[in-house]
PyMOL Python script that loads the backbone (N, CA, C, O; Angstrom):
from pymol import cmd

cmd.read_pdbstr("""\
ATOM      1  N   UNK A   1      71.592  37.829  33.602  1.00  0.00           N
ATOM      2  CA  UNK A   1      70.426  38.379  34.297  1.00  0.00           C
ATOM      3  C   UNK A   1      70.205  39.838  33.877  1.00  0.00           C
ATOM      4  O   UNK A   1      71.236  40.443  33.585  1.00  0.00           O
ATOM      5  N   UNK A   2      69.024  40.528  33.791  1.00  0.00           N
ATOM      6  CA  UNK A   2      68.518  41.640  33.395  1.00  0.00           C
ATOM      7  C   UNK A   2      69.059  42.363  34.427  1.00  0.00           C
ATOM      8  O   UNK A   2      69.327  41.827  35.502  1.00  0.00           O
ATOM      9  N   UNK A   3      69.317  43.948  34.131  1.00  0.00           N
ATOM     10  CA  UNK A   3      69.362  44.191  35.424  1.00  0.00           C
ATOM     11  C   UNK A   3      68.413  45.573  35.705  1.00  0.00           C
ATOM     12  O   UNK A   3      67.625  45.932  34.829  1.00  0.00           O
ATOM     13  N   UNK A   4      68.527  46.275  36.894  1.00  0.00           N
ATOM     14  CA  UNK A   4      66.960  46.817  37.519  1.00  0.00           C
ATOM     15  C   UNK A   4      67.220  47.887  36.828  1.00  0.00           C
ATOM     16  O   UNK A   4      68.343  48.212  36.442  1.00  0.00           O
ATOM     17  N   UNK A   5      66.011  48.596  36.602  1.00  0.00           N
ATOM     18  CA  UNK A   5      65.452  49.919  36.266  1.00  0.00           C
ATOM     19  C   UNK A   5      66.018  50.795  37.235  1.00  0.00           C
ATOM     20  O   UNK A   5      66.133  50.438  38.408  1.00  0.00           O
ATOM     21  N   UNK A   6      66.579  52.531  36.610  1.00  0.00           N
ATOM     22  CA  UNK A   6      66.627  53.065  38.302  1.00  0.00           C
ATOM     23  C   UNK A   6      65.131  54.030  37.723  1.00  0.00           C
ATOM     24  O   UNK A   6      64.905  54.440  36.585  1.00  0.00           O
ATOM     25  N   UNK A   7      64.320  54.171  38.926  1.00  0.00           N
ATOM     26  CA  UNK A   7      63.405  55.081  38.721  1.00  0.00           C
ATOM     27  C   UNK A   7      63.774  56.368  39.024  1.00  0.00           C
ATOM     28  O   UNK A   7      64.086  56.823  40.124  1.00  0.00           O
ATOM     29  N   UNK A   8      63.679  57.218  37.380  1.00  0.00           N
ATOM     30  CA  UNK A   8      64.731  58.645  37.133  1.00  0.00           C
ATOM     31  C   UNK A   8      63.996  59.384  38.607  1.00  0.00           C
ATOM     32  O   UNK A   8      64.626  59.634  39.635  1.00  0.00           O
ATOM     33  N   UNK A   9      62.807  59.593  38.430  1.00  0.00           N
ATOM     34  CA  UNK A   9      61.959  60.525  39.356  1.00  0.00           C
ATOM     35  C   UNK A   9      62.775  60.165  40.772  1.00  0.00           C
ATOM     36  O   UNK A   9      63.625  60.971  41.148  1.00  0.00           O
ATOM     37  N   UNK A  10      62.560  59.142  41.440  1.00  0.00           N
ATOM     38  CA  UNK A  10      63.473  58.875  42.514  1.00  0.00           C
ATOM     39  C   UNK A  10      64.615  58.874  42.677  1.00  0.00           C
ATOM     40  O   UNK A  10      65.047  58.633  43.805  1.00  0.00           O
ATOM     41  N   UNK A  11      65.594  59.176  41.477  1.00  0.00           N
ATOM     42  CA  UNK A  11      66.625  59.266  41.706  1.00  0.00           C
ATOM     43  C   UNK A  11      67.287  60.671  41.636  1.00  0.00           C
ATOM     44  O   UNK A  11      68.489  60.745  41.892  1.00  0.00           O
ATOM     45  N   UNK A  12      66.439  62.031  41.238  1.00  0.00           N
ATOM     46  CA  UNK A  12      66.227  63.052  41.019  1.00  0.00           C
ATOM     47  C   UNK A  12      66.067  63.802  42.373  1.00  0.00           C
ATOM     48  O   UNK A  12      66.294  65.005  42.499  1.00  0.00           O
ATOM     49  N   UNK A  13      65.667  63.005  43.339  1.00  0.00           N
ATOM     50  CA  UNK A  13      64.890  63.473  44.187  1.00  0.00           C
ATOM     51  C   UNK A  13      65.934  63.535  45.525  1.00  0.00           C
ATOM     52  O   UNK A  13      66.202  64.505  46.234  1.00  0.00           O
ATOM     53  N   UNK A  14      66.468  62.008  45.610  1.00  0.00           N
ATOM     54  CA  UNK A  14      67.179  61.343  46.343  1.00  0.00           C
ATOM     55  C   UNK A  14      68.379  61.468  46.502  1.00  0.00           C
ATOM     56  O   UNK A  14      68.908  61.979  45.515  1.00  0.00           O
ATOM     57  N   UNK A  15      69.320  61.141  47.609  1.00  0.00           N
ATOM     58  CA  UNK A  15      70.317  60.588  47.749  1.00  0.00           C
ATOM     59  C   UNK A  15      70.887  59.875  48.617  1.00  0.00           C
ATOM     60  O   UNK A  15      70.783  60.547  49.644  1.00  0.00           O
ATOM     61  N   UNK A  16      71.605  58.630  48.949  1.00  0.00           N
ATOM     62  CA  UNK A  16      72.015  57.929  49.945  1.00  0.00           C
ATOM     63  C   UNK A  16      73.299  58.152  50.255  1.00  0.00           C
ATOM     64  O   UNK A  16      74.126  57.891  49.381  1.00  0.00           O
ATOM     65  N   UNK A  17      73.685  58.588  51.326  1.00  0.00           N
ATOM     66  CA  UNK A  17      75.173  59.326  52.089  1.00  0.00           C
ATOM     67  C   UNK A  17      75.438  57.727  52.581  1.00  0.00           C
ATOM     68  O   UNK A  17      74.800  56.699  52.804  1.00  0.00           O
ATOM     69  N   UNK A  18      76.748  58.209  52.595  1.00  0.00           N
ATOM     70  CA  UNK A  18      77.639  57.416  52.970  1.00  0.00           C
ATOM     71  C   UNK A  18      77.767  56.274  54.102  1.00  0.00           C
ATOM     72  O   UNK A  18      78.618  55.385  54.069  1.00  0.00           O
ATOM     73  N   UNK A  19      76.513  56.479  55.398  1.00  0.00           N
ATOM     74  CA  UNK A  19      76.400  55.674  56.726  1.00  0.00           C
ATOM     75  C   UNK A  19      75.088  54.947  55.539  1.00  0.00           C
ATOM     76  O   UNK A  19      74.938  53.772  55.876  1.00  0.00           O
ATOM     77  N   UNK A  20      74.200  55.276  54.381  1.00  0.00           N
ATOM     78  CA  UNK A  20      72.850  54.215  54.158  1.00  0.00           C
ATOM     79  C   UNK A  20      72.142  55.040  54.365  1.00  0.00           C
ATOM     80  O   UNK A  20      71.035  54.820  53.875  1.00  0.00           O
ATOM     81  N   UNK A  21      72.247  56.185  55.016  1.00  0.00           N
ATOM     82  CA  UNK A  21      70.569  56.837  54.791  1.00  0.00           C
ATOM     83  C   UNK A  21      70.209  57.618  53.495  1.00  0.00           C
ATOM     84  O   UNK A  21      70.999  57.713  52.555  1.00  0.00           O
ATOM     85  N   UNK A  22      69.190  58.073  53.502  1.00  0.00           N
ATOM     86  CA  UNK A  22      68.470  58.888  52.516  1.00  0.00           C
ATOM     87  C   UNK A  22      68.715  60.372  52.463  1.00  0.00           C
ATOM     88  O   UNK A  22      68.511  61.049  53.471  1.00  0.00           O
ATOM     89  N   UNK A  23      68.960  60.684  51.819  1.00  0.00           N
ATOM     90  CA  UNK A  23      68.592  62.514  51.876  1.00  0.00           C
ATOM     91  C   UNK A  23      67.896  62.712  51.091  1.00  0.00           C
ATOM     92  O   UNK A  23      67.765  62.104  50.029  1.00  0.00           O
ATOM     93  N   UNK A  24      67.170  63.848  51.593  1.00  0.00           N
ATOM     94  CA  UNK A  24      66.109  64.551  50.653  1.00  0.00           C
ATOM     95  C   UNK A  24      66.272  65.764  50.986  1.00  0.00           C
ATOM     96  O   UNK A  24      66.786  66.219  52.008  1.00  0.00           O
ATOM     97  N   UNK A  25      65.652  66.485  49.767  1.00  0.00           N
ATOM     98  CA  UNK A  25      65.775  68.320  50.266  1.00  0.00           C
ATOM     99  C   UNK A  25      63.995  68.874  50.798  1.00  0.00           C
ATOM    100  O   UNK A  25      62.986  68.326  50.352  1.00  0.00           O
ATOM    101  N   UNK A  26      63.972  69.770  51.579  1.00  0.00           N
ATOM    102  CA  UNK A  26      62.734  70.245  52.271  1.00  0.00           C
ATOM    103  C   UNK A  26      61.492  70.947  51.108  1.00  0.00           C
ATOM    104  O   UNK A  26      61.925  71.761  50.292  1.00  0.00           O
ATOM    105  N   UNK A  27      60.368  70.689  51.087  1.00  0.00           N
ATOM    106  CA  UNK A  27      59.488  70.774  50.735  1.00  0.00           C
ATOM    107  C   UNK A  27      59.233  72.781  50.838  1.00  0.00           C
ATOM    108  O   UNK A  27      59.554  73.612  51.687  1.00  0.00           O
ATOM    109  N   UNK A  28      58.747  72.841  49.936  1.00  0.00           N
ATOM    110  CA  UNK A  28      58.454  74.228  49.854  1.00  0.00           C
ATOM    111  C   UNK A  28      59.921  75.823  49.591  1.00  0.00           C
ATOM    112  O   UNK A  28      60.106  77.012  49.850  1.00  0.00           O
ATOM    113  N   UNK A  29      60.431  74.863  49.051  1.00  0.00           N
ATOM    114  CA  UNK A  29      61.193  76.457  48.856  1.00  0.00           C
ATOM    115  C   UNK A  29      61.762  76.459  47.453  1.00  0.00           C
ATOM    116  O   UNK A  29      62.901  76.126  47.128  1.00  0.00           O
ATOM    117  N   UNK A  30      60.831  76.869  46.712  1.00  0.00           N
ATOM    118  CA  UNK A  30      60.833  76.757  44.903  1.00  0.00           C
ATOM    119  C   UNK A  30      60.242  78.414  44.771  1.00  0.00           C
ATOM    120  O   UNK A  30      60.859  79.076  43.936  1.00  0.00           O
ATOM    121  N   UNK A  31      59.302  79.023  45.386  1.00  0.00           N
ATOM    122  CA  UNK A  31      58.373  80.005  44.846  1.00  0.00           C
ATOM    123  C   UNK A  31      58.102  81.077  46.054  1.00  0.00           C
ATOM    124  O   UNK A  31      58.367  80.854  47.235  1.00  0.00           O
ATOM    125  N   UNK A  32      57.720  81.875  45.714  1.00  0.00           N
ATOM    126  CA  UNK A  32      57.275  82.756  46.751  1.00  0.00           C
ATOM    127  C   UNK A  32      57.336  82.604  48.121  1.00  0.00           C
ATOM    128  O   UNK A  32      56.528  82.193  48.954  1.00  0.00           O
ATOM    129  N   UNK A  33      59.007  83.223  48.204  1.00  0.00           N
ATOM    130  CA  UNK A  33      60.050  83.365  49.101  1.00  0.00           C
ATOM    131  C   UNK A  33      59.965  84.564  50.048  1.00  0.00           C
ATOM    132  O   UNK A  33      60.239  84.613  51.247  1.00  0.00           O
ATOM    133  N   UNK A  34      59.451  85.668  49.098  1.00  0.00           N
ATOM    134  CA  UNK A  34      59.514  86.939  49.951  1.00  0.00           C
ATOM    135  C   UNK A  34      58.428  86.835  50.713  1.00  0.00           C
ATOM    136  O   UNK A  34      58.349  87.781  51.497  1.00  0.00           O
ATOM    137  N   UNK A  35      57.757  86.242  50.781  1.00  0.00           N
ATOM    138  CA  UNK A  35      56.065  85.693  51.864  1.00  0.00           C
ATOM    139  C   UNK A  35      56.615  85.111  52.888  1.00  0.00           C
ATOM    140  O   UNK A  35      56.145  85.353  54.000  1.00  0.00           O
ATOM    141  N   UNK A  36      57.573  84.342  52.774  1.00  0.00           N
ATOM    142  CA  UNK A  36      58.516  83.393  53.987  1.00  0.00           C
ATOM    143  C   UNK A  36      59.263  84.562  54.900  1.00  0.00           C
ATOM    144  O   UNK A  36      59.523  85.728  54.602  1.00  0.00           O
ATOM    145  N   UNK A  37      59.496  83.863  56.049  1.00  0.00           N
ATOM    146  CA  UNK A  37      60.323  84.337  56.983  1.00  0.00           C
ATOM    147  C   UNK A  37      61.676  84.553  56.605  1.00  0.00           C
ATOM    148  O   UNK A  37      61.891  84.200  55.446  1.00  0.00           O
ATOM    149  N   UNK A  38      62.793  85.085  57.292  1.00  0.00           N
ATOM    150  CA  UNK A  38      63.925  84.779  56.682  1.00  0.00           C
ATOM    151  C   UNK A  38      64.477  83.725  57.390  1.00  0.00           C
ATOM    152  O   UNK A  38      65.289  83.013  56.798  1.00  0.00           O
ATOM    153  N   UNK A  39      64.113  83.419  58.867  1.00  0.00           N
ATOM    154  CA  UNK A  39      64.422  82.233  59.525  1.00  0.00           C
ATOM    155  C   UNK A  39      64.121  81.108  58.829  1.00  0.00           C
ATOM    156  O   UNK A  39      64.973  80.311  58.434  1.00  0.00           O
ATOM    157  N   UNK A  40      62.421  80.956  58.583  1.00  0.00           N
ATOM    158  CA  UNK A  40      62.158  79.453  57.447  1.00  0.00           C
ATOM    159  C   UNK A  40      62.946  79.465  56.261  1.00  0.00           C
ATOM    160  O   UNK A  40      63.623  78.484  55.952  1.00  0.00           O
ATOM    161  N   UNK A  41      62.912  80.465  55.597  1.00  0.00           N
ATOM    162  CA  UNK A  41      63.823  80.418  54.080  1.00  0.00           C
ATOM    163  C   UNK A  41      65.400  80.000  54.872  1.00  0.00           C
ATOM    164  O   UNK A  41      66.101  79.231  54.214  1.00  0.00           O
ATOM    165  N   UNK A  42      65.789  80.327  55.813  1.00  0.00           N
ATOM    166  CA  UNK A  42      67.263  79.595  56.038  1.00  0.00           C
ATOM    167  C   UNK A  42      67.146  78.154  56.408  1.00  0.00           C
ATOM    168  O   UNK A  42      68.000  77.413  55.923  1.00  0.00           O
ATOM    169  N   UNK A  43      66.420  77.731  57.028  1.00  0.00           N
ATOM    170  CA  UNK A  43      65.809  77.009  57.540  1.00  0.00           C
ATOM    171  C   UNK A  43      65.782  75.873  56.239  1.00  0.00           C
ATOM    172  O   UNK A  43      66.450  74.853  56.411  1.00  0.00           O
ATOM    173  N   UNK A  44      65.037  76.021  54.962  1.00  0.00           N
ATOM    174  CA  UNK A  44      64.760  75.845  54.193  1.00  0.00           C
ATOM    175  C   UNK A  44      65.526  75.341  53.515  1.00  0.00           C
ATOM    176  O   UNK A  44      65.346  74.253  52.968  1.00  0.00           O
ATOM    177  N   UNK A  45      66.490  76.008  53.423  1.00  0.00           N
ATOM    178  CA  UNK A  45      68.287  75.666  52.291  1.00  0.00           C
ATOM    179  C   UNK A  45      68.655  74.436  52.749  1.00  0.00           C
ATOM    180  O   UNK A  45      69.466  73.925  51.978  1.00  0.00           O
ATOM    181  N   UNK A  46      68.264  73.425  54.136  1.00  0.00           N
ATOM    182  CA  UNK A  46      69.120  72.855  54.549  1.00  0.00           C
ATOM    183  C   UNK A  46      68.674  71.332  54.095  1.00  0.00           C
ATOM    184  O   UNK A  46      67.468  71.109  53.985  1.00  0.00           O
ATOM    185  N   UNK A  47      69.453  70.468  53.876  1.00  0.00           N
ATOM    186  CA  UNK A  47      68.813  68.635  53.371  1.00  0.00           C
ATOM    187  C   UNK A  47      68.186  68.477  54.692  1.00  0.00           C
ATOM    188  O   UNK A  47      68.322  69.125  55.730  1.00  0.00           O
ATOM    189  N   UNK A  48      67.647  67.712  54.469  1.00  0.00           N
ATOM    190  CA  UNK A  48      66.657  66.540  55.650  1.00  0.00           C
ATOM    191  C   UNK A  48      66.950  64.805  55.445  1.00  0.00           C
ATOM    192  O   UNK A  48      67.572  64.127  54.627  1.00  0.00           O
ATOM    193  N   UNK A  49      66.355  64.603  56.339  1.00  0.00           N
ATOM    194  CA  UNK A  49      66.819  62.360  55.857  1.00  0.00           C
ATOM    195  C   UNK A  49      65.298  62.408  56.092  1.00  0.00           C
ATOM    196  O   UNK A  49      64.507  63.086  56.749  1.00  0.00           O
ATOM    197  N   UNK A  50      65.257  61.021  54.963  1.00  0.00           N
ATOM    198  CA  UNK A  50      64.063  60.728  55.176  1.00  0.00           C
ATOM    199  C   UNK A  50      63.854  59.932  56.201  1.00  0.00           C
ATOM    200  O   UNK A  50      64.880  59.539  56.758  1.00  0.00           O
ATOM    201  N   UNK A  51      62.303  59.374  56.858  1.00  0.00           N
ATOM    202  CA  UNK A  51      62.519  58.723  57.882  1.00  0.00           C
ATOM    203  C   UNK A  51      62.542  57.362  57.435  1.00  0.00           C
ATOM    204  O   UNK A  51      62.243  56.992  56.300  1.00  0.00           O
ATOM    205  N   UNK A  52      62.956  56.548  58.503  1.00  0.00           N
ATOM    206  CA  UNK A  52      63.404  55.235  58.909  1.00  0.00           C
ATOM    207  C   UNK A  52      62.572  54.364  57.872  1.00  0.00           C
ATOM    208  O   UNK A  52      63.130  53.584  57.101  1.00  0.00           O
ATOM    209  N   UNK A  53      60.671  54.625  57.922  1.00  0.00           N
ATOM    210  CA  UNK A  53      60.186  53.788  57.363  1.00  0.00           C
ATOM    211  C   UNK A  53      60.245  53.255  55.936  1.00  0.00           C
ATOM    212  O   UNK A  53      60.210  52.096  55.524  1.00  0.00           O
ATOM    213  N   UNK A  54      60.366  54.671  55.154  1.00  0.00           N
ATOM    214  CA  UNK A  54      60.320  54.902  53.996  1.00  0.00           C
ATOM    215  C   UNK A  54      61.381  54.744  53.139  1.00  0.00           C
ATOM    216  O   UNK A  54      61.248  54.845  51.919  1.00  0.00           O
ATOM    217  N   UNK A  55      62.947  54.384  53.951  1.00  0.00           N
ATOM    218  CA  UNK A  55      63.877  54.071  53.412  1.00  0.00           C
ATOM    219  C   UNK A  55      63.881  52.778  52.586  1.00  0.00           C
ATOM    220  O   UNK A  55      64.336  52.747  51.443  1.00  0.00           O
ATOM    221  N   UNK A  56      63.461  51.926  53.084  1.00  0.00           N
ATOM    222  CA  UNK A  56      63.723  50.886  52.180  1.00  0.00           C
ATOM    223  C   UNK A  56      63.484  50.622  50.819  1.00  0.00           C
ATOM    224  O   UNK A  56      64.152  50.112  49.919  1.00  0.00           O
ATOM    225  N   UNK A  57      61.886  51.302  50.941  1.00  0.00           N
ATOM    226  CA  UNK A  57      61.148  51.629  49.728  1.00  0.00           C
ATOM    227  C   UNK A  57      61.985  52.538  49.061  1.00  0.00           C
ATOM    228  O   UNK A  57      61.762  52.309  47.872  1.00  0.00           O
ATOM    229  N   UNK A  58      62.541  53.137  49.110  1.00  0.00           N
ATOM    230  CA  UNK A  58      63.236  54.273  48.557  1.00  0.00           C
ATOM    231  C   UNK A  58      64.534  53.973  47.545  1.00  0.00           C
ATOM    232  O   UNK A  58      64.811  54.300  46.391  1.00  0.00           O
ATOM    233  N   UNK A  59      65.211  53.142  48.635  1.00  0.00           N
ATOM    234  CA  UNK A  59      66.863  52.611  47.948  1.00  0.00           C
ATOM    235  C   UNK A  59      66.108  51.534  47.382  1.00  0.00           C
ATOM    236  O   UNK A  59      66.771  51.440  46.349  1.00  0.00           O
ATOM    237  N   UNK A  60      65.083  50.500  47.243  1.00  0.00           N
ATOM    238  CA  UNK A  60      64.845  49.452  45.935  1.00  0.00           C
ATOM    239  C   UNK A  60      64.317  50.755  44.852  1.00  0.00           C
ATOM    240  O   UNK A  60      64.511  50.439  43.678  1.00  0.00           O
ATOM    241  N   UNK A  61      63.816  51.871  44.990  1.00  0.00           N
ATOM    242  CA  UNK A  61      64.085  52.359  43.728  1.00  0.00           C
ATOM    243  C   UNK A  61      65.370  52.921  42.538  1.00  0.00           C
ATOM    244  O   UNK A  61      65.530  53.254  41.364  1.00  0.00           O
ATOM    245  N   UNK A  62      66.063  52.734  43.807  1.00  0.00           N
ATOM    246  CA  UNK A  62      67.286  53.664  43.382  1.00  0.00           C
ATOM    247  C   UNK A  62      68.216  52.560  43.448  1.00  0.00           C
ATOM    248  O   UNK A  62      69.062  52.761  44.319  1.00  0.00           O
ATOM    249  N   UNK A  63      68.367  51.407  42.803  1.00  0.00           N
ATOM    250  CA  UNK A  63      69.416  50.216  43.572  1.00  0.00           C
ATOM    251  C   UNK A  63      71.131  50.892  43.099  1.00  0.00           C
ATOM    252  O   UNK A  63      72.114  50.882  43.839  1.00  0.00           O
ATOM    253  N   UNK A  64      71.091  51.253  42.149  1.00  0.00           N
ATOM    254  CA  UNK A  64      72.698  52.182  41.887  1.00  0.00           C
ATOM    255  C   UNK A  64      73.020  53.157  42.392  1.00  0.00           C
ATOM    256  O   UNK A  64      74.149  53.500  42.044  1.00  0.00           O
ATOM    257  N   UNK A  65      72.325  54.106  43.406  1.00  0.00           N
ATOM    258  CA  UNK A  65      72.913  55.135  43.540  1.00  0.00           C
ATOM    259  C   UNK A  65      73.805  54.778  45.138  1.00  0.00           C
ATOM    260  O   UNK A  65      74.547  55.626  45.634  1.00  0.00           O
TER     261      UNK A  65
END
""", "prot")
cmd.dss("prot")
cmd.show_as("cartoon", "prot")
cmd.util.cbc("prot")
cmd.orient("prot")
């Protein structure tokens, strides 16, 4: 049997910890930092999970990781 593609972009992005969920890192903290708070920029550093819905879709992209 063939086996699956991992999609690089999603797997770049992603990661699945150890209980099955998703991690992802927070949106917006690449660029113009000194405009930010220092609370959001800490704020910022930290992973997030993605939510519930979007998981599934997520790990059939990534079936190896």
């Amino acid at each position: 049997m063939p086996k699956m593609k991992t999609r690089k972009s999603y797997a770049k992005r992603f990661k699945v910890t150890g209980t099955g969920r998703v991690r992802r890192s927070k949106a917006g903290a690449n660029h113009m930092m000194q405009e930010k708070s220092r609370k959001r920029v800490r704020r910022l550093r930290k992973n997030d999970m993605v939510d519930k819905t979007l998981e599934k879709k997520i790990k059939r992209m990534i079936p190896y990781k």
